[in-house]
N, C-alpha and C positions, 0 to 999 in steps of 0.2 A: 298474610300472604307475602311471602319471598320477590324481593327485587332483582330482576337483571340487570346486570353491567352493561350501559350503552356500550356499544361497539367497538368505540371510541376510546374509552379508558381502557378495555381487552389490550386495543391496539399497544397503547403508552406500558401497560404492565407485560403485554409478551415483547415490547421493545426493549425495558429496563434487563428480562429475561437473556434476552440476546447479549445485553452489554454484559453481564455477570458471568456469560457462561466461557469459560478458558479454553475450551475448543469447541471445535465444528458437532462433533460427536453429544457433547454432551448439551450443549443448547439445544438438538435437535430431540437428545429423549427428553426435555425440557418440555417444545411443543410439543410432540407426539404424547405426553403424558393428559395435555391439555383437552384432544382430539374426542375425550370419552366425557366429559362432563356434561354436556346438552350440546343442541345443535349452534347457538350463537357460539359459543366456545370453538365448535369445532369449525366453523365457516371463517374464523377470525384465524384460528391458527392457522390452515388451510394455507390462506392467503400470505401469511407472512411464511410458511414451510415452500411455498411454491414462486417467491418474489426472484429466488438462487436456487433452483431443487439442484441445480450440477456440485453444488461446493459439500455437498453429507455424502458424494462419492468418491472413494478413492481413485482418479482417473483412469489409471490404466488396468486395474487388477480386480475391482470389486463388482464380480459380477451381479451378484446376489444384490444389489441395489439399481445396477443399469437395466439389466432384465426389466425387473415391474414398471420402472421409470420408461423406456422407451416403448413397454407397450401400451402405458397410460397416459400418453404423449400420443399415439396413434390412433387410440381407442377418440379422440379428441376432432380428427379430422373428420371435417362435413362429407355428405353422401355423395355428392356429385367427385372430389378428392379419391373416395375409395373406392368409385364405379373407374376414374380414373387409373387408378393404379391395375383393377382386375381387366380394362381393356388392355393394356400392355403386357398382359399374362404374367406380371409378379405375383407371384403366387406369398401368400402374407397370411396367417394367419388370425386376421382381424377382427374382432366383435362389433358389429351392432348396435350392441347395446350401448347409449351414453354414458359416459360415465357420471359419479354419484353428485360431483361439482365442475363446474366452468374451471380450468384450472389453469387454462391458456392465459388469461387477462392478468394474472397476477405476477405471471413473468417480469422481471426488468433487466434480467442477464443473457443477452444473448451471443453463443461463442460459437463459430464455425468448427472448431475441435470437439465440443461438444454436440453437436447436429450431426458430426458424420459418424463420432460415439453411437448415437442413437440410431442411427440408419443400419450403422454395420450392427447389434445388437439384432434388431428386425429380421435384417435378412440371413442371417446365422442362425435363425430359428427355422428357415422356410426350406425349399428346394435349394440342394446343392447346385452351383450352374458353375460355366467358366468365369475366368476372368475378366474376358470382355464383357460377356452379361453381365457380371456382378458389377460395373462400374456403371454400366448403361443404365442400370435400375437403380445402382444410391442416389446417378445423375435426376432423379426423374423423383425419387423419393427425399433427398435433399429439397428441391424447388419445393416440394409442396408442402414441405414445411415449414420455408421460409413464407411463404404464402401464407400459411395457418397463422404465423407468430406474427407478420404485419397488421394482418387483418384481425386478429385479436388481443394483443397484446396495448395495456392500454396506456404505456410509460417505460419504453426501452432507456437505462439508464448506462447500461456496457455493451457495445458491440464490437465483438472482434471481424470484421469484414470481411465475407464469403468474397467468392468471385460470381457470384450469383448478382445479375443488378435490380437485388429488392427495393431500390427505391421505385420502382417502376406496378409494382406490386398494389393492390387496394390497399389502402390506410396506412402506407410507411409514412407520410406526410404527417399524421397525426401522433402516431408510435415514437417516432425518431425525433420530433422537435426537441425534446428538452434531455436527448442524448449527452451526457456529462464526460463518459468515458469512452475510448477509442483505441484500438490496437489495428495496428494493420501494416502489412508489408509495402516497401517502398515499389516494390514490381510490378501491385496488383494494376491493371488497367487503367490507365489515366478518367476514361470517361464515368468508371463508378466513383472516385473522387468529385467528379465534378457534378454528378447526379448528387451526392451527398451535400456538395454543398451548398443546392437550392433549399435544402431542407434544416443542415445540422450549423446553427452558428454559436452555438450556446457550451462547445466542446471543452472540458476544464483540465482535462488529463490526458494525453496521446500517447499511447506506445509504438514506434516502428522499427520492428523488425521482420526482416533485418532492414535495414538502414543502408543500402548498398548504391544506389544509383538516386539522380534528381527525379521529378514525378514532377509535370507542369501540372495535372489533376491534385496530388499531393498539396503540393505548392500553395496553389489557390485555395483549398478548403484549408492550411493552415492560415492566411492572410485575412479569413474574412470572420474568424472566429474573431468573438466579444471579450471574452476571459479565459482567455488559456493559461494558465497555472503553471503545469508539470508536464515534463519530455523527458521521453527515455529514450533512446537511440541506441538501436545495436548494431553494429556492423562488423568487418572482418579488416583485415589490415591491408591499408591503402586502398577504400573505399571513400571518397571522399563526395561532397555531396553539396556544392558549392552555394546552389540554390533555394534547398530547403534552409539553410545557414540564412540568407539572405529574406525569406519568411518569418521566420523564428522573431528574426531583427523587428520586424511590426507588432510583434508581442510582448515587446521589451517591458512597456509596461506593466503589463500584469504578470508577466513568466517570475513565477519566484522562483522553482527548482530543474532542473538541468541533471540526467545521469546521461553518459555516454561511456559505452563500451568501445574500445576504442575510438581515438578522434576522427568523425567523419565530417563536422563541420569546422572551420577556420578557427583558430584563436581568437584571430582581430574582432571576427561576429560575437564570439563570446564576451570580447573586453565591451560591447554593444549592450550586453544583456544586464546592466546595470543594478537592475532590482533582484537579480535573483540572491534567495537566501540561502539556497542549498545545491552544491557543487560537487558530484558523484564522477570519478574519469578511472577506464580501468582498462589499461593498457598490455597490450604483450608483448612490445615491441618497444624497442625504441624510437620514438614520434619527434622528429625534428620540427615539427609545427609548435608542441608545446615550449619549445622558448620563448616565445609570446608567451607564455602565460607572465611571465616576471615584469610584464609591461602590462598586465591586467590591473584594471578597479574596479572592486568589487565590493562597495563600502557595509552595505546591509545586508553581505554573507554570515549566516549562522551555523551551517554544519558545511564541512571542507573533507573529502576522503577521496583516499586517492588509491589503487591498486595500478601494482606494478611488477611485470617480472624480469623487467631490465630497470638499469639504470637509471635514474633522473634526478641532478642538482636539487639537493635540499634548499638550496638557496632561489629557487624558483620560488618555491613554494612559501619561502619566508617573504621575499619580498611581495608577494598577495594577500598574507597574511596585516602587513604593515599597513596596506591601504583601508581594513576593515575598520570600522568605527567602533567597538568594541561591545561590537551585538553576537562573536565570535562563541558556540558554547561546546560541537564537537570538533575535535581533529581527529581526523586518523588515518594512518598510511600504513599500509600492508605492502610494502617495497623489502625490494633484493637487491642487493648486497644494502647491508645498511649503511647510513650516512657517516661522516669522518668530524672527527672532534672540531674542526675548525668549521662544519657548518652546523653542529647539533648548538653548539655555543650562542651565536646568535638570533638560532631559531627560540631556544629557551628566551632570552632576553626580550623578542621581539612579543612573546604571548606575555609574558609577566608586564609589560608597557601595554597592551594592545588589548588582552583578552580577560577585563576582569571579570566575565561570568560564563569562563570557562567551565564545562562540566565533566567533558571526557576529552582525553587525551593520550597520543602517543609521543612516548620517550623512547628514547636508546641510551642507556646508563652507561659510561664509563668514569671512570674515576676521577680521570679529569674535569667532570662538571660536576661535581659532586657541587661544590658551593652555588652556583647557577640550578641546580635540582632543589637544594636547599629553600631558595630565595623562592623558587616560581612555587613550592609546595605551601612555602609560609604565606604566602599571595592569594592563595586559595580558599575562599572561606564559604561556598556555598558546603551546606551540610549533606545535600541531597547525593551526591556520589561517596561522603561517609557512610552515611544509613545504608546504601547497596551493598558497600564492601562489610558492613556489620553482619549482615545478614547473609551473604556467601559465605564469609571465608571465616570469621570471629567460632572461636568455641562456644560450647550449646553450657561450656560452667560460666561463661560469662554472669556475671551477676552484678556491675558497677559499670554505672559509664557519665564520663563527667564530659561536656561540652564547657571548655572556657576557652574565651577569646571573642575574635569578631566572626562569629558563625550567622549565616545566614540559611533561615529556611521557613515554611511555610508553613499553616495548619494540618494541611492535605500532606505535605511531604511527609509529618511530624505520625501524625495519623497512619499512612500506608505503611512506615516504618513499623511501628506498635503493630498493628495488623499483622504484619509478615512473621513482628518475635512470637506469634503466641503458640507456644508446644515447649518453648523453650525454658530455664531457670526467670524466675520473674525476674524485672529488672531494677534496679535501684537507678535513678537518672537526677542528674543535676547539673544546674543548668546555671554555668557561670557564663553569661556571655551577651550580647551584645542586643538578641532579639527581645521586643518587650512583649512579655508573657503579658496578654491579653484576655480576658475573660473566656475570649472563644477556645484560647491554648490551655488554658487553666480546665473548661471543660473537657478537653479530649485527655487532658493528664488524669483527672478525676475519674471521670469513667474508665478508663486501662486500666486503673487501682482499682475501682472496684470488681472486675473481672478477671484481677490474679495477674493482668500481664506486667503491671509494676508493679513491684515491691511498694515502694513509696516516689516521690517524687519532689525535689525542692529547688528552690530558686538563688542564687549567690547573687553577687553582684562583679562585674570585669573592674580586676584590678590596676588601679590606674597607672 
């Protein structure tokens, strides 16, 4: 007699499924492939096909996937919802009939772009009306399905915030507790902020846009969160936002990353944010605020980028650099006009002292630094952005490649490298240099040889 897979492993094997698959498309014929096997099979994908059903549509264009979706979405609302909608005479096209799974509870993405996606999909199938009517009935056909997805949904994990005040709704208290993620406009109504945060304090990621004005609602649901992480901030030029700045400040501790599109809150609040490890600012304007930045400390910054389509002193940016404690691995700056030899100079100097596990970075080459390019290249020894550039840019005759020196890299690096060469000339690899080939690297070299992707493979020793 045949055994079924507890539910449980399903889950863990259509998870591994997910991380394997290189797009949205093809993980999905992945599950869909799943769906025909028996019913456990198919109740188990279900669930994981229906946790994001928005992310397998192309937003704005694919109809041929929003259609069935937003009528099996509606096909979902209870009796009393769709005696509801036929009192108001929207006329809807709607079945009766239940559909074949619960498909509500396994939600955990919920997007106000996506909801009114669905609504307009609905009512473009029904009677043509005006445009007052047509807004009068999303209004009306929106609500109830914010209503549907509190009330069933059993772990809201992203919510981009309607102006609908769903927390007021049956079961948002239970739905929304352990909401991670959050997007929402600086505009929206102070008092849906403030309904949210009887309920949400557990928020790890915040998006606001746009980012334009203070929110005393905002404000307060950012100060009472637990572990806030990551802020993204967008706003428009000379929006400035003094108060949410002055929120942020109580998150210092656990805020590691920071993007802002343009500067909407203070420098000085940023020189505040001490633990952040990753510092995104992208500019279109010239910002006289950020001369503060050259007075910032930002010691356990890891990735630093900066967009700009005006000017701004390289020398800002070096002296932020100099405060890092050299846990430093991306830079990068997509700036106009580029920087002038007397500050590329001791921007080089300041990463070759400051950033020894540099991974990516931006140069501006001229000839004059040629010796300073020299120094900071020879400085460099993690392996892992060689392996990248082997694999873009190297010719497919490559056949020989020798590592000597003080290279550093890992199993996994060493591993994803071999992975990527395989189509190409086998490789011959030796390895004069500083890592000590351990049994577990000895086995990943072993097995590439025996599958053709190395030639051979040997060991030197760094000459002293």
């Amino acid at each position: 007699m045949a055994h079924l897979l507890p539910s449980d492993c399903l889950r863990e094997i259509f998870k591994f499924m997910r991380e394997i698959s290189e797009t949205a498309v093809e993980e999905r014929k992945l599950l869909l492939s799943c769906l025909l096997v028996n019913r456990l099979w198919c109740e188990t994908a279900v669930e994981i096909l229906w946790r994001d059903p928005w992310r397998f549509g192309r937003f704005s264009r694919d109809q041929i996937y929003w259609k069935p979706l937003s009528r099996t979405i509606f096909s979902c609302l209870s009796k009393e919802q769709k005696e509801l909608i036929k009192r108001n005479n929207i006329s809807l096209s709607l079945t009766d009939k239940r559909p074949l799974f619960d498909y509500i509870p396994s939600i955990q993405f919920l997007s106000n772009d996506h909801i009114k996606k669905v609504v307009e999909n609905i009512l473009m199938t029904g009677v043509k009306c005006s445009d007052t009517l047509f807004h009068y009935n999303a209004n009306i056909l929106e609500n109830e399905l914010w209503k549907l997805f509190m009330k069933k949904c059993v772990t809201v994990r992203y919510l981009q915030l309607p102006n609908t005040p769903i927390v007021h709704f049956p079961g948002a208290n239970q739905c929304l507790a352990a909401l991670s993620e959050f997007e929402c406009s600086a505009y929206a109504p102070i008092k849906l902020f403030l309904d949210l945060a009887q309920v949400c304090r557990n928020i790890k990621s915040m998006i606001i846009d746009p980012c334009g004005d203070d929110n005393d609602g905002l404000e307060t649901l950012i100060c009472l969160q637990n572990n806030l992480q990551h802020v993204r901030l967008h706003s428009i030029e000379d929006d400035k936002c003094q108060r949410i700045g002055e929120a942020l400040k109580t998150q210092s501790k656990t805020l590691t990353s920071l993007y802002e599109s343009s500067i909407c809150i203070p420098s000085n609040i940023i020189a505040e944010l001490n633990n952040l490890k990753s510092l995104s600012i992208m500019i279109d304007e010239l910002d006289t605020d950020l001369d503060q930045l050259g007075l910032i400390e930002l010691p356990n910054l890891e990735v630093l980028e900066i967009m700009s389509s005006a000017y701004q002193p390289l020398d800002l940016y070096t002296s932020l650099i100099k405060t890092t404690i050299g846990s430093l691995r991306k830079i990068v700056f997509k700036t106009f006009p580029p920087p002038s030899e007397v500050e590329i100079q001791p921007y080089i100097q300041t990463i070759i002292n400051q950033c020894p596990n540099i991974e990516e970075i931006t140069l501006w080459y001229i000839e004059e630094i040629y010796p300073d390019l020299e120094q900071l290249l020879s400085s460099s020894c993690d392996a892992t952005s060689i392996f990248g550039l082997l694999i873009k840019k190297s010719s497919h005759n490559l056949a020989q490649l020798n590592l000597s020196g003080n290279w550093r890299f890992t199993v996994n690096d060493l591993e994803g490298f071999l992975k990527m060469w395989k189509g190409r000339k086998p490789l011959s690899l030796k390895l004069t240099c500083d890592v000590v080939i351990t049994t577990t690297y000895m086995e990943v070299l072993d097995y590439f040889t025996s599958v053709g992707i190395l030639k051979s493979w040997s060991q030197g020793w760094p000459e002293c």
